[in-house]
C-alpha positions in Angstrom: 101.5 75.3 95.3 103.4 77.5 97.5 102.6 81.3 97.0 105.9 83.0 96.2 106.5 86.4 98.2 109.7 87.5 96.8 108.4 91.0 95.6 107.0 94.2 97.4 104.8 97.2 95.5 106.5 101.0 95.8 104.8 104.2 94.5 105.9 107.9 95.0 104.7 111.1 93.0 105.6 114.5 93.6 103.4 117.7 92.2 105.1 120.7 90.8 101.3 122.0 90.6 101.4 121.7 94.2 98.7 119.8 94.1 98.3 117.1 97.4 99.4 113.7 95.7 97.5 111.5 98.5 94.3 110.7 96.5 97.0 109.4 93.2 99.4 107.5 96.2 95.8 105.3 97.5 95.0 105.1 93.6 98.5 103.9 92.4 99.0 101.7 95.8 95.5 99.4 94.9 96.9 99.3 91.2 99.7 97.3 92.7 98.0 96.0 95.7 99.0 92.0 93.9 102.5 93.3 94.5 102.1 93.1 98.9 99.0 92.3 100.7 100.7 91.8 104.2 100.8 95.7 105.2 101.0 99.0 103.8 101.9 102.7 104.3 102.4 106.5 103.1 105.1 109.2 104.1 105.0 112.7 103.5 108.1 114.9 104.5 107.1 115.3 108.3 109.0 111.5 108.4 106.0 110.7 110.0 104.9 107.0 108.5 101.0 106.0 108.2 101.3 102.3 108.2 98.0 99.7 108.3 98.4 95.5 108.3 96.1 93.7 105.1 94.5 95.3 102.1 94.5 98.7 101.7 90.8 98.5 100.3 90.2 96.4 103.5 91.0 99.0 106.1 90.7 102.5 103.5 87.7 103.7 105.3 89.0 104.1 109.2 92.2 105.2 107.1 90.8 108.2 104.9 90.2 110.8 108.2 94.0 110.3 108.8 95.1 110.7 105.3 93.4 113.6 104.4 95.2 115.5 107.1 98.6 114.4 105.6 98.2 116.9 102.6 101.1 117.3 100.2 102.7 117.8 97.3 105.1 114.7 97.6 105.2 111.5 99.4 106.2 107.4 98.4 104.1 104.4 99.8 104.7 100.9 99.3 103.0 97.7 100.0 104.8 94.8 101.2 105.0 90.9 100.9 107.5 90.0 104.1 111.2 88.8 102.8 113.3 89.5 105.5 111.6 90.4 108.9 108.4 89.0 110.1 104.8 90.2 109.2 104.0 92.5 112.0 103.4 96.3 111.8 106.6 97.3 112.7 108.0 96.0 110.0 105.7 97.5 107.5 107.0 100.4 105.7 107.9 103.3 104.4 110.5 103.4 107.7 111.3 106.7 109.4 115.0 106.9 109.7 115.5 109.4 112.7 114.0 112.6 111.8 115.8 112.9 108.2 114.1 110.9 105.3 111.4 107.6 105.1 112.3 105.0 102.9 110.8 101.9 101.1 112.2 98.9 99.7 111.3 96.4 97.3 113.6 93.8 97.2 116.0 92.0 99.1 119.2 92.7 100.6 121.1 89.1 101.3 124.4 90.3 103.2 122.9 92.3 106.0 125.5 91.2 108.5 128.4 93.6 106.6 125.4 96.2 107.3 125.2 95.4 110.5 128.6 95.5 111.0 129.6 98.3 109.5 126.6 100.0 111.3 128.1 98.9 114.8 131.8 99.9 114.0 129.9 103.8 114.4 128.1 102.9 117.5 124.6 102.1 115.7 122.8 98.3 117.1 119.0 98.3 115.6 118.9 95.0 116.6 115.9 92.9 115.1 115.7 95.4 111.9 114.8 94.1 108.4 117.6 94.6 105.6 115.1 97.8 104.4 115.8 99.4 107.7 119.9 98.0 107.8 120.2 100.0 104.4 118.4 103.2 106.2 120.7 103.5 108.8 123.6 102.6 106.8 123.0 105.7 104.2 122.5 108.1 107.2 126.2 107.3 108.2 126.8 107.5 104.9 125.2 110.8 104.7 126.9 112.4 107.8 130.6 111.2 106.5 130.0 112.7 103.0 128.2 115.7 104.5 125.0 115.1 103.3 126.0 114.6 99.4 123.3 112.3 98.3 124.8 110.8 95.4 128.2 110.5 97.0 126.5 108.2 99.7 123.8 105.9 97.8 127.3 105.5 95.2 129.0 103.7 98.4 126.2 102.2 99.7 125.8 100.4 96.8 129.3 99.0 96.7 127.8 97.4 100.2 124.4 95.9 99.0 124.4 92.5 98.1 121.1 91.7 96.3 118.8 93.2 94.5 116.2 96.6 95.4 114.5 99.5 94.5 114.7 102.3 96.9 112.3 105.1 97.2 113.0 107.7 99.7 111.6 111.1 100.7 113.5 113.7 103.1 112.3 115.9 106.1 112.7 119.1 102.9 110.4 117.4 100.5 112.7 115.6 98.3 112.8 112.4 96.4 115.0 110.0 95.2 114.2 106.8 93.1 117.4 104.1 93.1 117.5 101.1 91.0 120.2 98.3 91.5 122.8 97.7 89.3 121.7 94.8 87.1 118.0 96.7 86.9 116.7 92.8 88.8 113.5 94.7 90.2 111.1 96.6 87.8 110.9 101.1 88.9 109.4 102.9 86.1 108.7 106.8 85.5 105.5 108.5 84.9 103.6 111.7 84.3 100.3 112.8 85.7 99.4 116.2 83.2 96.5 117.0 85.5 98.3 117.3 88.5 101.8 118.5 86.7 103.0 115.1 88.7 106.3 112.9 88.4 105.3 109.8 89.5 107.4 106.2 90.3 106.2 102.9 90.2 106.8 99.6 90.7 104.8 98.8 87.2 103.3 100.9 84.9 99.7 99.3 85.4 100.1 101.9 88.8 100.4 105.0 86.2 97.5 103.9 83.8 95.1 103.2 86.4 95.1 107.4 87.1 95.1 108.5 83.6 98.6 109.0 83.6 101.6 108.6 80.9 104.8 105.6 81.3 107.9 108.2 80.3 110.8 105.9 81.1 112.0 103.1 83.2 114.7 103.9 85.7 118.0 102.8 84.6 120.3 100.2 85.9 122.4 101.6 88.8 120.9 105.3 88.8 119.1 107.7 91.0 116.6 110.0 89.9 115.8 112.8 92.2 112.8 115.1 92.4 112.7 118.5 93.8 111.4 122.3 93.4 114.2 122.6 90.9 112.6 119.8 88.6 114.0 116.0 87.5 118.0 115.3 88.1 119.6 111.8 87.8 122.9 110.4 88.8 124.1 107.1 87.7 126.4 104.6 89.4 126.6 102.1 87.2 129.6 100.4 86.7 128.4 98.0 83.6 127.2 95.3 85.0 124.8 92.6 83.1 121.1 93.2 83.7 119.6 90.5 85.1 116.1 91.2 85.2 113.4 88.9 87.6 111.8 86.3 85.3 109.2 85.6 87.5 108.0 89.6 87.0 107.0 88.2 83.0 105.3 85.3 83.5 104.3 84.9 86.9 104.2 88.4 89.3 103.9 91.4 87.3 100.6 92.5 85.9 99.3 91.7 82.3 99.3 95.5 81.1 102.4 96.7 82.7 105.7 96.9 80.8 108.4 96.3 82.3 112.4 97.7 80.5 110.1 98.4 77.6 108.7 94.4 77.4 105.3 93.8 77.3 104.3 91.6 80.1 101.2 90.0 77.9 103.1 89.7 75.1 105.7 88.0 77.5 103.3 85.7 78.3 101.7 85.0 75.0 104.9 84.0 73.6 106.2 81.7 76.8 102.5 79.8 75.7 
């Protein structure tokens, strides 16, 4: 049977404790390790991406040294399964892009030639990128020419993706921003760690229980939440579209004890026989 790789694993937290978030991003990233097991990585605010190929479990120890030194109170990880772009390293994320904000995708973008056009119309060519990095750059434009309004630009970014992702970004001031699609296709949840005084994000809520920590809500449908020293703020850009959530996340990808848009995935199960 071939092994279906459509999906990717994304975790962020942020502390308002203060407290450095590393040890719950390596104990949320192996909670969703069945979610990518090609390469994964961590980004702080210094936009300065630790990235490893294979299991995180497989190369953790040669890995810890590094990631004790990247202390802090917020960061995002993800894991990755390959959809667009090869395998290697390089294409392993989060992706710096420039010196501004890290990003990580899960999901896949399926016009990346209006991205790539639009993108070369302002004198941009990253030639050989994935659709994550595509998007990246495109928001940075986006950024510049809306001078630097975040919600104004992932509003018209999303009128340019075609397809279906979760975006979890973190800027060079220690912000970050959670965006779910329009028709809510790939599962982001929120959480809350009360030791740490942590907002978490997830790609299921099996990554929240796994630390002792509490599922408050699923992202909606065509919104961004944003986290920063001023607390939780959301924006939406929904324009009422129908959800069309993955199938495959029920009875096939997701773990048994996450739920997903406030479905059980075992009970999912159970009842598909």
């Amino acid at each position: 049977m071939t092994e279906i790789k459509e999906k990717c694993g994304i975790f962020g937290a942020y502390s308002y404790s203060g407290s450095d978030v590393i040890p719950l991003m390596i104990t949320g990233l192996r909670a969703l390790q069945h979610r990518g097991q090609e390469a994964w990585g961590i980004s702080t605010s210094t936009i300065n991406p630790y990235k490893q190929k294979g299991l995180l479990t497989e190369n953790l120890d040669k890995s810890v040294p590094i990631l004790e030194k990247m202390t802090s109170n917020a960061a995002i990880g993800h894991l990755r399964y390959s959809t667009v772009g090869g395998s290697s390293l390089r294409h392993a994320q989060p992706m710096a892009v420039g010196n501004k904000f890290a990003i990580a995708h899960n999901g896949t973008i399926s016009d990346t030639k209006t991205l790539e056009k639009n993108l070369k119309e302002r004198g941009i060519s990253p030639n050989g990128c994935n659709d994550t990095t595509l998007a990246g750059y495109r928001l940075q434009t986006l950024l510049k020419e809306n001078n630097w309004d975040w919600y104004s630009a992932i509003e018209k970014l999303a009128e340019e993706l075609v397809g279906a992702y979760c975006f979890l970004i973190i800027t060079n001031d220690g912000k970050v921003f959670a965006i779910r699609d329009t028709r809510g296709f790939r599962p982001l949840c929120i959480g809350y760690h009360k030791q740490t005084e942590s907002y978490i994000f997830a790609s299921e809520s099996c990554g929240l229980y796994v630390m002792g920590a509490s599922l408050v809500r699923d992202v909606k449908q065509g919104e961004v939440v944003r986290l920063d020293k001023n607390g939780m703020d959301s924006f939406s850009f929904y324009k009422g579209e129908r959800a069309t959530h993955c199938a495959f996340e029920y009875s096939y990808f997701a773990h048994p004890s996450s739920i997903i848009d406030g479905r059980s995935v075992y009970h999912a199960r159970k009842e598909l026989g």
